[in-house]
N, C-alpha and C positions, 0 to 999 in steps of 0.2 A: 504494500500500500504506500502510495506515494505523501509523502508529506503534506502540502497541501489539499489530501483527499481528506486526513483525517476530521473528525468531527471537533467540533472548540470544548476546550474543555466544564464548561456553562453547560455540555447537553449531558452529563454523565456525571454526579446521580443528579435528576433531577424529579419535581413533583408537579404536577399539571395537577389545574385545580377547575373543575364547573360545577356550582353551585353546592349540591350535599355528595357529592362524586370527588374520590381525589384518586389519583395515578400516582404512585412513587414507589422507590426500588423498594423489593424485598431485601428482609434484615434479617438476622439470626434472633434479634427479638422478638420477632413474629411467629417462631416454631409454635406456641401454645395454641396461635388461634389459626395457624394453618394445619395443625394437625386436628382441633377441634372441628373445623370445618368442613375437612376432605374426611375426618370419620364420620360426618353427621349424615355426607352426601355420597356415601363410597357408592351405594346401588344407582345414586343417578346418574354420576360419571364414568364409573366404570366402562359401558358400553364405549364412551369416547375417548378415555385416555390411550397412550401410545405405552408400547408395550416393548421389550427389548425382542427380538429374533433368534433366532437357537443360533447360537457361536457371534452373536453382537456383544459389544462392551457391556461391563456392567454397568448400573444407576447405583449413584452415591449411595450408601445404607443408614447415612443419617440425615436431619436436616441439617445439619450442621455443615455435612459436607455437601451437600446440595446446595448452597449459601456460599461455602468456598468457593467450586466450581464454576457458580453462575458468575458473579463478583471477578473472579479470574476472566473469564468471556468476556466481562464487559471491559474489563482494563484493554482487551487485545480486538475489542470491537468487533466482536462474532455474535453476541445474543447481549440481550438489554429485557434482564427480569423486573416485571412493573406488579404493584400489589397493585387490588382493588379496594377503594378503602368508600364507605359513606355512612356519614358522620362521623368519622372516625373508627366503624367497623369494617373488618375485611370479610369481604364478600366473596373473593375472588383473585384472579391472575389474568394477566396480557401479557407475553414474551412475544419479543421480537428475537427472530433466530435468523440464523443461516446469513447473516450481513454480506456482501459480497462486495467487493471497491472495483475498482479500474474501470471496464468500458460498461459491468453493470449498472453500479449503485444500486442494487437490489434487495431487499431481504423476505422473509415470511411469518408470518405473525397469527399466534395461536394462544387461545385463550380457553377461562371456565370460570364460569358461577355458581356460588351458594345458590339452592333452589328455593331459599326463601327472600332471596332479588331477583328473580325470577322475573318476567313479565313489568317492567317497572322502566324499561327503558336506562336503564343502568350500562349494564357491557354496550350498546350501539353508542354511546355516549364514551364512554372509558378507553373502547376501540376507535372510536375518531380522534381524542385527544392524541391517544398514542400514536396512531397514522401520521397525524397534521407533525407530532413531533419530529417522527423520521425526516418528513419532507424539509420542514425548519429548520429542524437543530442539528439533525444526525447527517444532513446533506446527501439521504436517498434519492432514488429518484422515482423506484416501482415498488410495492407492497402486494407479495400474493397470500391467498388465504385459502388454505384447503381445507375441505368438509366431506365429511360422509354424507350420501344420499339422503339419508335415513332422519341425521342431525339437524330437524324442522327448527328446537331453536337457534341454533347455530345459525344457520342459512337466513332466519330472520334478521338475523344483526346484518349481514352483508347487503340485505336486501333493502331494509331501511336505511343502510349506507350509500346505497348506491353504487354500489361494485360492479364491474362489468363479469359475466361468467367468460371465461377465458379457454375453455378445456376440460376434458372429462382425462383423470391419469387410472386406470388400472391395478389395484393392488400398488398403491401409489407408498401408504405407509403402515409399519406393523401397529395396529390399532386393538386392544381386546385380545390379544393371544393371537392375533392371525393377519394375511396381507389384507389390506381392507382399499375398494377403490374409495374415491375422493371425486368432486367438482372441486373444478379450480375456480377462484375469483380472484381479480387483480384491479389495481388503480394506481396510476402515474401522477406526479406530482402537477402534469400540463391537466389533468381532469378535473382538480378542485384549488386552483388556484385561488380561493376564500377559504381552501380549508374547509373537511369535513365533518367539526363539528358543527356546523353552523345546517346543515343538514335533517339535524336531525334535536337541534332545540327552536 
């Protein structure tokens, strides 16, 4: 990555704020109510979380090292782990992964909510902040967003964002213990030059 590619240092950690919504990095503070969370909701994510593949790396075994790890990425600008916070509870996660520099400026961006922010317009909110931030701060230039068929709310956030569908990928990622396809959705920073929050308050 070329020196002037890199992002200022202003975009890392940082906190986006709309109204009872706030975006900011995950901490190791946060182990009690991300693990309270992801226990309260383990049947309703399950289905969508990402799974390791027979002979793939391992996933960190603590949050602690989960926390190392992500913190590490972001120092080397590959992933940018975002909490979901309103009114100061965490709700949820927005990671931006996969960053790419030179002639992409690309990354992809994958999220989950507590199923009691559910339906409340929260994540289409939380995911434009963190978009518009790429475009901003992080000096992206394309954001894609893969979804399972199946993931109705999922697909609501993109749809109320205004994503373009881009592609259907085949056994695109290990999801749930197995290759699982995916729709693709993407948007360029030339499609919402106001910015995507504005979209959708």
């Amino acid at each position: 990555m070329s020196r002037d590619q890199r992002p200022p240092r202003s975009a890392w950690p940082v906190a986006l704020r709309h109204e009872e919504v706030t975006v900011r990095p995950l901490r190791r503070g946060d182990a009690d109510a991300w693990r309270a969370t992801r226990r309260r909701n383990a049947a309703w994510l399950m289905p969508w979380d990402a799974t390791v593949p027979p002979g793939g790396d391992d996933r960190p075994t603590t949050f602690r090292a989960l926390v190392r790890r992500l913190h590490r990425q972001a120092r080397h600008d590959t992933t940018y782990p975002f909490v979901v916070e309103v009114d100061g509870r965490f709700v949820g996660q927005v990671t931006v992964n996969n960053v790419v520099r030179g002639s992409a400026l690309f990354a992809s961006v994958g999220y989950w909510l507590d199923r009691d922010a559910a339906g409340r317009g929260i994540m289409p909110r939380a995911v434009a902040m963190v978009i518009d931030h790429c475009f901003t701060g992080l000096g992206l230039h394309r954001i894609e967003v893969a979804i399972r068929p199946e993931n109705s709310n999922s697909l609501r956030v993109v749809e109320k964002l205004g994503l373009t569908e881009v592609g259907y990928a085949p056994r695109y990622l290990h999801i749930d213990g197995a290759w699982r396809d995916h729709r693709l959705y993407a948007v360029t920073a030339e499609d919402c030059p106001d910015g995507l929050l504005r979209r959708v308050v």
